[in-house]
C-alpha positions as a Markdown table, in Angstrom:
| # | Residue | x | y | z |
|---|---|---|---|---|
| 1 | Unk | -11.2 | -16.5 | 2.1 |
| 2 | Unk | -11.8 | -14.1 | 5.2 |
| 3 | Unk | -10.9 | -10.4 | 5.1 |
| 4 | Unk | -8.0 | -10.8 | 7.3 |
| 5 | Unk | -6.5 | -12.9 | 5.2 |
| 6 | Unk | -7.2 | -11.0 | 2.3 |
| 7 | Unk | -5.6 | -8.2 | 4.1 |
| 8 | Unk | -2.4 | -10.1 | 5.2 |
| 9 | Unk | -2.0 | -11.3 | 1.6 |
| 10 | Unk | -1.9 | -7.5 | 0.3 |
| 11 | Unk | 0.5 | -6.4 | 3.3 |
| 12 | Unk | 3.1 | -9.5 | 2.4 |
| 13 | Unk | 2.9 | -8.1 | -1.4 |
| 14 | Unk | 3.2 | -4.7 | -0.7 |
| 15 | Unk | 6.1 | -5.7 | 1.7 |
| 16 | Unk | 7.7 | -7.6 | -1.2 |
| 17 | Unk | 7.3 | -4.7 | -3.6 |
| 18 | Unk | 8.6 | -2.2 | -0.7 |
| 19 | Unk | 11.8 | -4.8 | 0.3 |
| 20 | Unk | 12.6 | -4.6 | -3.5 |
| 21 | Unk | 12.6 | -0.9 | -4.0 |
| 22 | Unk | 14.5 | -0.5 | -0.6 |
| 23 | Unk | 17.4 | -2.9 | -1.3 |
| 24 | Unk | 17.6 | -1.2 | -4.7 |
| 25 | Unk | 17.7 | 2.4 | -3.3 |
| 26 | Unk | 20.7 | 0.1 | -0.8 |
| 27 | Unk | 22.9 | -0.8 | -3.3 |
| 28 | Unk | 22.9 | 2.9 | -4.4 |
| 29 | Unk | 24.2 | 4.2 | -0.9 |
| 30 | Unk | 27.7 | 4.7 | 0.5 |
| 31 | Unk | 27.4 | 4.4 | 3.9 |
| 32 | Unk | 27.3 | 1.2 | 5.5 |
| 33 | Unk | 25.3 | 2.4 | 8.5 |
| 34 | Unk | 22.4 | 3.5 | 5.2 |
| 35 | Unk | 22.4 | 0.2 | 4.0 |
| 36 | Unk | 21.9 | -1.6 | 6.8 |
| 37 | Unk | 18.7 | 0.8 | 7.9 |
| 38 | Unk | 17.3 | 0.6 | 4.9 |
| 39 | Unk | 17.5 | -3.4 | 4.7 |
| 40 | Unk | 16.3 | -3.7 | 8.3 |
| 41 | Unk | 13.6 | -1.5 | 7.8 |
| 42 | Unk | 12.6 | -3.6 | 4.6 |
| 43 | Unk | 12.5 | -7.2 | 6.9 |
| 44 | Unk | 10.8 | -5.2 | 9.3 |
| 45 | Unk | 7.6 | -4.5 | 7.0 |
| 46 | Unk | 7.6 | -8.2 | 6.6 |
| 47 | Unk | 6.1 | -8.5 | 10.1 |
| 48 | Unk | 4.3 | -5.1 | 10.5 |
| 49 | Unk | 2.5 | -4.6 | 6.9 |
| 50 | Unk | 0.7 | -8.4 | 7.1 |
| 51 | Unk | -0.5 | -7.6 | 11.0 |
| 52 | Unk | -1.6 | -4.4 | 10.1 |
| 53 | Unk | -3.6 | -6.1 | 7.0 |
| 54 | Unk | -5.4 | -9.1 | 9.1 |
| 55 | Unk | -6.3 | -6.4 | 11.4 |
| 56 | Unk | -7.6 | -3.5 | 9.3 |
| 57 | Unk | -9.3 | -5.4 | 5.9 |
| 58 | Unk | -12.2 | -6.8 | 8.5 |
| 59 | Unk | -13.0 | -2.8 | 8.9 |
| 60 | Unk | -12.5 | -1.9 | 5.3 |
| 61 | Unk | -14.3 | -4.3 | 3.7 |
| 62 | Unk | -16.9 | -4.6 | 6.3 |
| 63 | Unk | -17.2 | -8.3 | 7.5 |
């Protein structure tokens, strides 16, 4: 398995764990407009934390 992947693995879990805790902290929130930032910002992290993974495990782990 190459570091990238490796690194796009941990960035979808981290995601997960991070899209849990934010629709949590939603359903604890008033405002509408809160809610939908905070659930937006958790499907966002679904694309961004994976990229940033295949991209920056090569450097950490040094392949």
């Amino acid at each position: 398995m190459s570091a990238g992947l490796i690194g796009a693995l941990l960035g979808a879990l981290i995601a997960a764990i991070d899209f849990a805790v934010l629709n949590m902290l939603a359903r604890r929130v008033d405002l509408d407009e809160t809610k939908r930032a905070l659930r937006i910002t958790g499907l966002v992290q679904f694309l961004l934390l994976p990229a940033v993974g295949w991209f920056a495990a090569p450097y950490v782990i040094g392949e």
